[in-house]
ROVEXKOL-149008 format. One record per residue (C-alpha): chain; x, y, z. Coordinates in Angstrom, 1 decimal. Example, Ala and Ser with C-alpha at 12.3 -4.5 7.8 and 13.67 -1.06 7.14 Angstrom:
BEGIN
{cadena=A	east=12.3	north=-4.5	up=7.8}
{cadena=A	east=13.7	north=-1.1	up=7.1}
% end
This chain:
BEGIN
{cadena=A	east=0.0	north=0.0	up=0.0}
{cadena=A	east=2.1	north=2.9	up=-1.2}
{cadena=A	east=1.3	north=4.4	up=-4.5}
{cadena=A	east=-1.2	north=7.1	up=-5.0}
{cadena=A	east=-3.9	north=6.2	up=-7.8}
{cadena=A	east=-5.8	north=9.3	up=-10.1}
{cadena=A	east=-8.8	north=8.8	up=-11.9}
{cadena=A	east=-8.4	north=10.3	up=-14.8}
{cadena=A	east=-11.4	north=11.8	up=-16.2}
{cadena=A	east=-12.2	north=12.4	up=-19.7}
{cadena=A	east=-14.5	north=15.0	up=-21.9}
{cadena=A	east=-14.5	north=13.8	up=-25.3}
{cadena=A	east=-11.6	north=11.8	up=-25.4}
{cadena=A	east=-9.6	north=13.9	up=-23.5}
{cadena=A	east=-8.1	north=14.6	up=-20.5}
{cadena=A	east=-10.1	north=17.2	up=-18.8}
{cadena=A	east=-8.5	north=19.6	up=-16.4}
{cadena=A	east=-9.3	north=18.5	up=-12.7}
{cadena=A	east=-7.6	north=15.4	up=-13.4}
{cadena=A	east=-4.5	north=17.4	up=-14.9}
{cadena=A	east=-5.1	north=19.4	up=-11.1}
{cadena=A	east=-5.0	north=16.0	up=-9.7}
{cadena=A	east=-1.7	north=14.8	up=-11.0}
{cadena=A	east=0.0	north=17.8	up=-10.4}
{cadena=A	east=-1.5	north=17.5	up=-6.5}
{cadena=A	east=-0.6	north=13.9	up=-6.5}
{cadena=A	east=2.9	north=14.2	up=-7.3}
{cadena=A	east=3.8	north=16.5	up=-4.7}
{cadena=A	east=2.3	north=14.5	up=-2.1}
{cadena=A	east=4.1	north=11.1	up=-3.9}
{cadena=A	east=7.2	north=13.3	up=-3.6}
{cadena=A	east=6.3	north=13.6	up=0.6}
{cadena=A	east=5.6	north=10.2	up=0.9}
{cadena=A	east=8.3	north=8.8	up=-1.6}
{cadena=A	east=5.7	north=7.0	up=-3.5}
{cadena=A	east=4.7	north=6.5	up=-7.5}
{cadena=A	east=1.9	north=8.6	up=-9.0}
{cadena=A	east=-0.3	north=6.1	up=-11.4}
{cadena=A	east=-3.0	north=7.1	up=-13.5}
{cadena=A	east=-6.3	north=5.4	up=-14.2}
{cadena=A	east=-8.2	north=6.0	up=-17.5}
{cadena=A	east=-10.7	north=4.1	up=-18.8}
{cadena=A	east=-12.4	north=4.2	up=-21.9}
{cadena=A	east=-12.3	north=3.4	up=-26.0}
{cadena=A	east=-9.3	north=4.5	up=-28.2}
{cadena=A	east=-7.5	north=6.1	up=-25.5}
{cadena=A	east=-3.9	north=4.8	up=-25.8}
{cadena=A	east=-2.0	north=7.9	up=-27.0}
{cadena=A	east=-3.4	north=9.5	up=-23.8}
{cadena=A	east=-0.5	north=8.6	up=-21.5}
{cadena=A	east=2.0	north=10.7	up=-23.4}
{cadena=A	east=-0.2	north=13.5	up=-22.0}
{cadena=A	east=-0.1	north=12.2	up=-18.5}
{cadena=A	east=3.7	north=11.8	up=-18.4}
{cadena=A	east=4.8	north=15.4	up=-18.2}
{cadena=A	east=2.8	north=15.7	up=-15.1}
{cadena=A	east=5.4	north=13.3	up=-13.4}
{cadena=A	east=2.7	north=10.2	up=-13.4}
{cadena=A	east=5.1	north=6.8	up=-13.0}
{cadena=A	east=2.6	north=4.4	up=-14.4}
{cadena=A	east=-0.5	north=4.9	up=-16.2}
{cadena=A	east=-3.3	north=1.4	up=-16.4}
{cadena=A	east=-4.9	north=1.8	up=-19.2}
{cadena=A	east=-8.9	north=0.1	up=-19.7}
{cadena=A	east=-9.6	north=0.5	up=-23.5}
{cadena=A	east=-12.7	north=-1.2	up=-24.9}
{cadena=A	east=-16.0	north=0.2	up=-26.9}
{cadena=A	east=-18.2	north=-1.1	up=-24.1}
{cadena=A	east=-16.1	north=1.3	up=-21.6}
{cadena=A	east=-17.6	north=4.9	up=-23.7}
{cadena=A	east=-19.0	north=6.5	up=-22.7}
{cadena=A	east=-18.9	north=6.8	up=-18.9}
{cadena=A	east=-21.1	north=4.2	up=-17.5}
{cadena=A	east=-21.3	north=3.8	up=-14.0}
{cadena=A	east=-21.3	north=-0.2	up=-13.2}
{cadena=A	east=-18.4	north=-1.2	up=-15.7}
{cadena=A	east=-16.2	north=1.8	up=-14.4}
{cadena=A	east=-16.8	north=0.8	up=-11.1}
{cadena=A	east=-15.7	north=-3.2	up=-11.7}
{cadena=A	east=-12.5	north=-2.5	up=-13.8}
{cadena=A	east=-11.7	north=0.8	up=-11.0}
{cadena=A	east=-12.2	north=-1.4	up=-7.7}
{cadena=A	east=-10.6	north=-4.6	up=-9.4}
{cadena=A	east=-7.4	north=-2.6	up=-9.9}
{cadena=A	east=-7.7	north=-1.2	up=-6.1}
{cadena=A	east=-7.6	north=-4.7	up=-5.2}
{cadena=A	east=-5.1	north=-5.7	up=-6.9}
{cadena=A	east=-2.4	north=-3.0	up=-6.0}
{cadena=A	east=-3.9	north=-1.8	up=-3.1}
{cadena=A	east=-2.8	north=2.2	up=-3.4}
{cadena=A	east=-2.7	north=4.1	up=0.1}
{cadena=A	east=-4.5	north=6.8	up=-1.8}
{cadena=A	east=-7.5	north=7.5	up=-4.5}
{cadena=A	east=-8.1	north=10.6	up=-5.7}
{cadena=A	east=-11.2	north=11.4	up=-8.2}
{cadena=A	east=-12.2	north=14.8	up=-9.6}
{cadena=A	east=-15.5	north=16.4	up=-7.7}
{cadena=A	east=-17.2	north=16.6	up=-10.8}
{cadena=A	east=-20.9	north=14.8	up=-11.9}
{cadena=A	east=-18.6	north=11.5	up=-13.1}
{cadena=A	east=-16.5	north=11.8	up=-10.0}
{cadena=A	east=-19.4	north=12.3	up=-7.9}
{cadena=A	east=-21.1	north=8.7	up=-9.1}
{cadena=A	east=-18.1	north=6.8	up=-9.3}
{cadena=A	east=-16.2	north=7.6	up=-6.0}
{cadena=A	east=-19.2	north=6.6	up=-3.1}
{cadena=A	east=-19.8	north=3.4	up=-5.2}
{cadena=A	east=-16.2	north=2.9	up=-5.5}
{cadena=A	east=-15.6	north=3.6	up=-1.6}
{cadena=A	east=-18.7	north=1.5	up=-0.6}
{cadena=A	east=-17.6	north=-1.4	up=-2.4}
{cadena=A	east=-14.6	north=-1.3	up=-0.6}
{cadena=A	east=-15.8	north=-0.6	up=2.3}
{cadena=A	east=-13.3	north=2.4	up=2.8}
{cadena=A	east=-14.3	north=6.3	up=3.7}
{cadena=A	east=-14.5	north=8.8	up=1.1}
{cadena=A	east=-14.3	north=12.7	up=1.8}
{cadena=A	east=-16.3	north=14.8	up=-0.8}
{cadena=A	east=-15.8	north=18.0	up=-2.2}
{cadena=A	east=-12.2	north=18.6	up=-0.7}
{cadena=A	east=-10.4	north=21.9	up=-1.2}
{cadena=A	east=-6.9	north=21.0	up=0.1}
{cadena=A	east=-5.1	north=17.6	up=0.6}
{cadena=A	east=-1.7	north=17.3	up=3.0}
{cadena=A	east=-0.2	north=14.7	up=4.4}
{cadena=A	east=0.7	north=14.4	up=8.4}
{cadena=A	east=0.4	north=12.6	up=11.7}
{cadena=A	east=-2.3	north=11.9	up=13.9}
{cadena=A	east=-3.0	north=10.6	up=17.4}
{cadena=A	east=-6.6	north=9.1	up=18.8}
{cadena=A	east=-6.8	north=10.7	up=21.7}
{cadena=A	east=-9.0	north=7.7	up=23.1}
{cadena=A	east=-6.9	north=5.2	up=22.4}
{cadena=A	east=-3.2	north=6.9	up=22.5}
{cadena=A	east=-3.0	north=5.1	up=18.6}
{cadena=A	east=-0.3	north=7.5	up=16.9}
{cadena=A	east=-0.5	north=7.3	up=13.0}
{cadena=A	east=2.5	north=8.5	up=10.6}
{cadena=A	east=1.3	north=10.3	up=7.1}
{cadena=A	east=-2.0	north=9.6	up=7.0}
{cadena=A	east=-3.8	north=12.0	up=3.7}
{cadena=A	east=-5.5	north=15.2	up=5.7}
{cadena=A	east=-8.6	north=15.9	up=3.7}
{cadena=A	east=-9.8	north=19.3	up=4.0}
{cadena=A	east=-13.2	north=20.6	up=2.9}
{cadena=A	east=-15.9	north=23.0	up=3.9}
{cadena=A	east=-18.4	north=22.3	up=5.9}
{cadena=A	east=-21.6	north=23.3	up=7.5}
{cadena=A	east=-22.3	north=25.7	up=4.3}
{cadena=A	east=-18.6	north=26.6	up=4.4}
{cadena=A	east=-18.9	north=28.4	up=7.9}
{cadena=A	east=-15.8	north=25.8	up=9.6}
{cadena=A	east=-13.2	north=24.4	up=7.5}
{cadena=A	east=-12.9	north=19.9	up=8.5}
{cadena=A	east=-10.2	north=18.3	up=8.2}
{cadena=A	east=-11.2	north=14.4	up=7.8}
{cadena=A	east=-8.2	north=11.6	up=8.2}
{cadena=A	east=-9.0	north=7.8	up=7.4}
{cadena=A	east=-6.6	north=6.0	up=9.9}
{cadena=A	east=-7.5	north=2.6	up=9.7}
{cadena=A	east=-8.9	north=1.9	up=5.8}
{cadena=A	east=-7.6	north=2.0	up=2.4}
{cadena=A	east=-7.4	north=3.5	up=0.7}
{cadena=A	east=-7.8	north=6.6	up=1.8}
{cadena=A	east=-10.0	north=8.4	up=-0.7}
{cadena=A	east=-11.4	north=11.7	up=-1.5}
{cadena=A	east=-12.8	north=14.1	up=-4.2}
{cadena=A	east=-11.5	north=16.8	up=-5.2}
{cadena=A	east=-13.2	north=19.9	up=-6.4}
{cadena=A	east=-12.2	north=21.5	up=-9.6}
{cadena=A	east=-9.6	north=25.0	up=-9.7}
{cadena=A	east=-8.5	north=24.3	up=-6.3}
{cadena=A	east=-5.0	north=22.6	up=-7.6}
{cadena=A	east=-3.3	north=24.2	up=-9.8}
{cadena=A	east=-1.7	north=22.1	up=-13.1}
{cadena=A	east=2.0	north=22.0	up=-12.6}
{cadena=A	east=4.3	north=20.1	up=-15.3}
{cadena=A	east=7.1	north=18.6	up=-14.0}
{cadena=A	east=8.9	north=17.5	up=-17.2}
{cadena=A	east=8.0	north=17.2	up=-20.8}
{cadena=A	east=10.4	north=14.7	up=-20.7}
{cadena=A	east=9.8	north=12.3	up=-17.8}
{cadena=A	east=8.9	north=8.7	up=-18.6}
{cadena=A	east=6.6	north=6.0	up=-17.1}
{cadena=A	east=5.3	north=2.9	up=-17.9}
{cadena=A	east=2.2	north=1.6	up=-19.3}
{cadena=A	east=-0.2	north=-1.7	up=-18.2}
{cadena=A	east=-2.3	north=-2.4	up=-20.3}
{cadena=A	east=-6.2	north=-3.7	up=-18.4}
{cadena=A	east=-7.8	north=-7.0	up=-19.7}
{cadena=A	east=-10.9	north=-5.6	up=-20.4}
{cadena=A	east=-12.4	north=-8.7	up=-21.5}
{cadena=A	east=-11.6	north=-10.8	up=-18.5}
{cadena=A	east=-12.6	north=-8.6	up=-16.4}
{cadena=A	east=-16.2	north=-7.5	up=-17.1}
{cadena=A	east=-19.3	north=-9.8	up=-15.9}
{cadena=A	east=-22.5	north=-10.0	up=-17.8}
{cadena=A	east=-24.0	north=-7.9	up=-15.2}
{cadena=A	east=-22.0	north=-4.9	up=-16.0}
{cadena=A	east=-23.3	north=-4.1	up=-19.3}
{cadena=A	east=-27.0	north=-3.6	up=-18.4}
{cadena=A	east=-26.9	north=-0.3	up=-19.9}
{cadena=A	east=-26.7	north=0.8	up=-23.4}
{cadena=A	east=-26.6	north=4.4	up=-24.2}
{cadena=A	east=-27.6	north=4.7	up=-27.4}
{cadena=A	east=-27.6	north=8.7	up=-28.1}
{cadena=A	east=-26.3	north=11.6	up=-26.6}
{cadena=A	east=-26.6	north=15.2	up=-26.7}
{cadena=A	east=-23.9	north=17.3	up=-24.4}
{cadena=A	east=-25.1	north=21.1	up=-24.2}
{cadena=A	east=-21.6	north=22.5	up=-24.0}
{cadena=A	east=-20.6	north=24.9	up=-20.8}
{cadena=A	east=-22.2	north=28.0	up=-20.7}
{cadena=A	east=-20.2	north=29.2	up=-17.9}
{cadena=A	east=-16.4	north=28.8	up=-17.4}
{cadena=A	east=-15.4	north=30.6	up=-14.5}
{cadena=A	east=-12.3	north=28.2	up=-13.7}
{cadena=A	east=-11.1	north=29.1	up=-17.6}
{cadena=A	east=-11.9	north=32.8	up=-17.4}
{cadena=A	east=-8.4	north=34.9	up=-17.4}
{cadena=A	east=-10.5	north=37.9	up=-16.0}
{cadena=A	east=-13.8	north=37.8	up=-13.7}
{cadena=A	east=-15.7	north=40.5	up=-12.8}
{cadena=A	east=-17.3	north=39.1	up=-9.4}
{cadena=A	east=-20.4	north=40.7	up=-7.2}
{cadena=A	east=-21.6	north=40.6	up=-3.9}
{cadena=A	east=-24.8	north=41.2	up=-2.0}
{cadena=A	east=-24.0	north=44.8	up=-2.5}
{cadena=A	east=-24.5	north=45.4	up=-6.3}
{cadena=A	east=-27.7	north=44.9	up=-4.9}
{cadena=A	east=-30.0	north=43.7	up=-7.6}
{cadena=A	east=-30.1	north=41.3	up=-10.1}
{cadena=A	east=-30.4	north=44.6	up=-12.8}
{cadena=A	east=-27.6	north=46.0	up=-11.4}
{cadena=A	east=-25.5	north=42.6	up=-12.3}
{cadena=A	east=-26.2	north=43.5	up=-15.8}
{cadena=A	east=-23.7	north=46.4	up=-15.6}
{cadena=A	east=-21.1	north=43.8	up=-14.4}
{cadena=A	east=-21.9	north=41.3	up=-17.4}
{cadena=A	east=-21.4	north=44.8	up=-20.0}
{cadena=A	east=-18.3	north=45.7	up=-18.1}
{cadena=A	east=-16.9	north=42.0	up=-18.3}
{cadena=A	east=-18.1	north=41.2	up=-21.7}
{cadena=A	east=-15.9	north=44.5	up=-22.8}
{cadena=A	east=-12.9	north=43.0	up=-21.1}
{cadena=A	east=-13.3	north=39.7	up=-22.3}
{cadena=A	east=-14.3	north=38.0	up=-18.8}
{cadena=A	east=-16.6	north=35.9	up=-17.1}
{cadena=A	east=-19.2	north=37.1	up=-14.6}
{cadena=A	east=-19.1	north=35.5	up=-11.4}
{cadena=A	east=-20.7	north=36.2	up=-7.5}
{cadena=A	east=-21.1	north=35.9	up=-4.3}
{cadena=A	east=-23.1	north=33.3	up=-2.4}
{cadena=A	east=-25.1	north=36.4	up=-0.7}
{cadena=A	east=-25.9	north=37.6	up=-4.4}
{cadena=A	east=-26.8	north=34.2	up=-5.2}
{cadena=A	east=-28.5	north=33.8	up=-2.4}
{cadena=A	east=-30.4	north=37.2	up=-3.1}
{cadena=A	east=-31.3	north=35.7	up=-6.6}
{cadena=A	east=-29.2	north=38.4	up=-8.2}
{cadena=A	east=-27.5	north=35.6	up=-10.6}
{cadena=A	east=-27.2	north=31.9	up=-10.9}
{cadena=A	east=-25.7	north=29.5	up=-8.5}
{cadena=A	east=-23.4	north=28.4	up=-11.6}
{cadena=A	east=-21.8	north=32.1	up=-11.3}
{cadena=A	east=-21.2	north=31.4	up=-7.2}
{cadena=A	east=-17.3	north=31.4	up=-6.5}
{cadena=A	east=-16.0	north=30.3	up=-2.8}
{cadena=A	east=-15.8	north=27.7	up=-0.7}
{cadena=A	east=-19.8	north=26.7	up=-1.9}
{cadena=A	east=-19.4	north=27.3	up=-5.2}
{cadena=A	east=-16.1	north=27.3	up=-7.7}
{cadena=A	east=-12.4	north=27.9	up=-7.0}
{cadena=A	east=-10.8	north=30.2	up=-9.2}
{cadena=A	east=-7.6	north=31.7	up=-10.3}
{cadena=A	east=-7.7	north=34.4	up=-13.3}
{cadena=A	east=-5.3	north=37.0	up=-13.8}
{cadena=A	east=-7.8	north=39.6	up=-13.1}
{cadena=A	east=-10.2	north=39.5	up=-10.5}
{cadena=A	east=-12.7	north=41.9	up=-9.5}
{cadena=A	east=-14.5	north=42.2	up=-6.0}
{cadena=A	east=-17.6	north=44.5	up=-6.3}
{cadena=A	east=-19.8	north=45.0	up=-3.5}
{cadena=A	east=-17.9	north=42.2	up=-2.2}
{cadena=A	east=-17.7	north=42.2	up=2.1}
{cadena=A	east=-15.0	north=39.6	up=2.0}
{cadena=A	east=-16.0	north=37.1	up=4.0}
{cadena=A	east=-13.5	north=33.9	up=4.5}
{cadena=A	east=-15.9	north=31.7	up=2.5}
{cadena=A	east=-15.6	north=33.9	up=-1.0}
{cadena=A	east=-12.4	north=34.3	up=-0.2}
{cadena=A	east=-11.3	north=31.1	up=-0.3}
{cadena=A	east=-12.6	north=30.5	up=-3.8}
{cadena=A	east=-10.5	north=33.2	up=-5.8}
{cadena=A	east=-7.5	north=34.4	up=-3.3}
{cadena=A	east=-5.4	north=32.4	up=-5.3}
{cadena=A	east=-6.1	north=35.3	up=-8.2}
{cadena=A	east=-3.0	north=37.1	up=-9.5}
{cadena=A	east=-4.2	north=40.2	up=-9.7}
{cadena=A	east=-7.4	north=41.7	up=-7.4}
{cadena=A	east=-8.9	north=44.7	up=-7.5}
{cadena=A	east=-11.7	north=45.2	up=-4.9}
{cadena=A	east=-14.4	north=47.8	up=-5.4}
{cadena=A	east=-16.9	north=48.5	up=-2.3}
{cadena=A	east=-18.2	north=51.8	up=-0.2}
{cadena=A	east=-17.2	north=50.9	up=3.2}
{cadena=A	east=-13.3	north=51.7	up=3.5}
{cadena=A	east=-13.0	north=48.9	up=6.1}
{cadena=A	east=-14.3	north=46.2	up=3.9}
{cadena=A	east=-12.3	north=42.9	up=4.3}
{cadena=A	east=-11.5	north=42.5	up=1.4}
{cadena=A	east=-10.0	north=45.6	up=0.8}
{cadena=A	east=-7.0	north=43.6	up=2.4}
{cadena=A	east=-6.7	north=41.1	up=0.1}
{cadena=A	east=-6.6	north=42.9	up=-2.4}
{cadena=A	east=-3.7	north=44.3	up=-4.6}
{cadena=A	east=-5.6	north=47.7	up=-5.8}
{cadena=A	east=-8.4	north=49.0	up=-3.8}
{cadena=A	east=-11.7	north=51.8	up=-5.0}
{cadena=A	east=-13.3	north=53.0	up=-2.3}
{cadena=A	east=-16.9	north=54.3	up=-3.8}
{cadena=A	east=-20.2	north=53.2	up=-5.3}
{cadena=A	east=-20.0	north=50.6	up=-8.1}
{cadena=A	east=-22.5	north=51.7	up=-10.1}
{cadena=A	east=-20.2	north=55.2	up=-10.3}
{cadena=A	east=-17.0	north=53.7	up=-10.4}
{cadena=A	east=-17.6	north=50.8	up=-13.1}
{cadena=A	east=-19.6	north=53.3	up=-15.7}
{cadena=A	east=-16.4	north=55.4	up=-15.5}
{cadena=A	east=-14.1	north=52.1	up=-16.4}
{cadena=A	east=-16.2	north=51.5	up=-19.0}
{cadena=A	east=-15.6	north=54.8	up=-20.5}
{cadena=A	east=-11.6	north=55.2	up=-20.0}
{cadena=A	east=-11.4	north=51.7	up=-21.4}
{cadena=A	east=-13.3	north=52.3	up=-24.7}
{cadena=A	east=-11.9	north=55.9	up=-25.3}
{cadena=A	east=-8.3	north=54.4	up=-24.6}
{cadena=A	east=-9.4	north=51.1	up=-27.2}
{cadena=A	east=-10.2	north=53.5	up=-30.1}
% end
């Protein structure tokens, strides 16, 4: 039990970014642990996919290619994933928090009978003592994750099972290549052998995929707002000003909350990590649980009335004043200085 196993997800055939995140997360904590990274994909006419992988410093990638494997079903994904568990017994599992992630990790876990934390924002690897027992455990996987609507921050160990699993939300790692040149190996997965009758009880025989409308974890520049834009017409002054940049729109939970814009906007430890080059807080408090979704931002400016806003602090350039008489202005200095 010492290698650290990522399903890799895929969108079309390709690699899609969380697991790319999760790589790049697992090979630092493979590096803590001196472990290998392997990488799990499953799916039909997938083999040039490792050469994507390897950059990300992944030692060995097990590869499941077969027709009856696309697209993502749950039962067969679940039999070839938990059969290779088995069989090399990793000390960790790590699966994107994403609507494939989110079906195939519990079923995963329960068939195993191991814990899974959900919806993690940060994974680190330490020590821990039972307090009732004395028990004293060396690098066990810390997951963190918000909890209790993201007003505490847990931090869930699994002492005693593996392995120790979790999902991982998307944006919150960020996609580090170690080499373009490092190698691994590949296993090929006896499909065949492997799959019961009773695995293929589903045939999907058509499907439509209504690509994104929102990308907040691609957007290079977001134009975020808070319960103090105030209404949802007032958001429409936000979605001029970051259509004119080129950006994404995103929000609060309170503006959410106020139905000002949709939940699939929300940024923070409830909604979706981000890291643009160009954030901006409007009517923004500041409040640990946005925070936590975009402080990773290179560049922030805030926006907001009260001079002792929070997140004034946070960020890098800060406009104290009324949004709706600051942005009009920015949208006028930024089209005269266009022409």
């Amino acid at each position: 039990m010492e290698n650290i196993f990522v399903y890799c997800e895929l969108e079309n055939n390709v690699i899609s970014d969380i697991s790319l995140e999760l790589l790049s997360k697992g090979r630092k904590l493979a590096d803590n642990l001196e472990c290998k990274l392997e990488a799990v994909i499953i799916g039909h006419n997938i083999l040039e996919l490792p050469k994507v992988l390897f950059p990300y410093g992944v030692d060995t990638v097990y590869i499941a290619d077969n027709k009856k494997l696309s697209p993502y079903s749950t039962i067969p994904h679940t039999s070839i994933f938990v059969d290779l568990i088995k069989k090399e017994q990793p000390q960790i599992a790590l699966v994107g928090a994403t609507s494939i992630g989110r079906d195939l990790g519990p079923r995963v876990s329960a068939r195993l009978g191991v814990g899974l934390t959900a919806d993690c924002t940060e994974l680190v690897i330490g020590d821990y003592k039972d307090n009732k027992t004395g028990k004293e455990y060396k690098d066990l996987l810390y997951q963190i994750r918000p909890a209790f609507g993201g007003n505490i921050i847990a931090t869930i160990v699994n002492p005693d099972t593996r392995p120790q699993m979790a999902t991982i939300r998307e944006g919150v790692m960020k996609k580090e290549i170690v080499s373009s040149t490092y190698e691994g190996k590949i296993i090929n997965i006896d499909v065949e052998s492997l799959l019961k009758d009773d695995d293929i009880v589903l045939e999907i025989i058509e499907r439509e995929i209504e690509p994104r409308k929102v990308n907040l974890s691609g957007a290079q520049i977001i134009v975020s707002g808070g319960f103090g834009v105030g209404s949802k017409e007032n958001f429409d002054l936000l979605k001029e000003f970051a259509d004119l940049l080129g950006g994404e729109v995103g929000a609060s939970r309170a503006a959410v909350d106020s139905g000002y814009t949709g939940h699939d906007r929300q940024i923070g430890q409830t909604g979706v990590t981000v890291r643009p080059k160009l954030y901006f807080a409007i009517g923004i408090s500041g409040a640990i649980q946005h925070t936590a979704g975009m402080d990773k931002s290179a560049q922030i400016i805030s926006i907001n009335s009260d001079p002792d806003a929070p997140i004034h602090k946070l960020a890098d350039y800060a406009i104290i004043g009324e949004f709706n008489e600051v942005i009009p202005k920015m949208i006028k200095f930024y089209k005269d200085e266009s022409k």
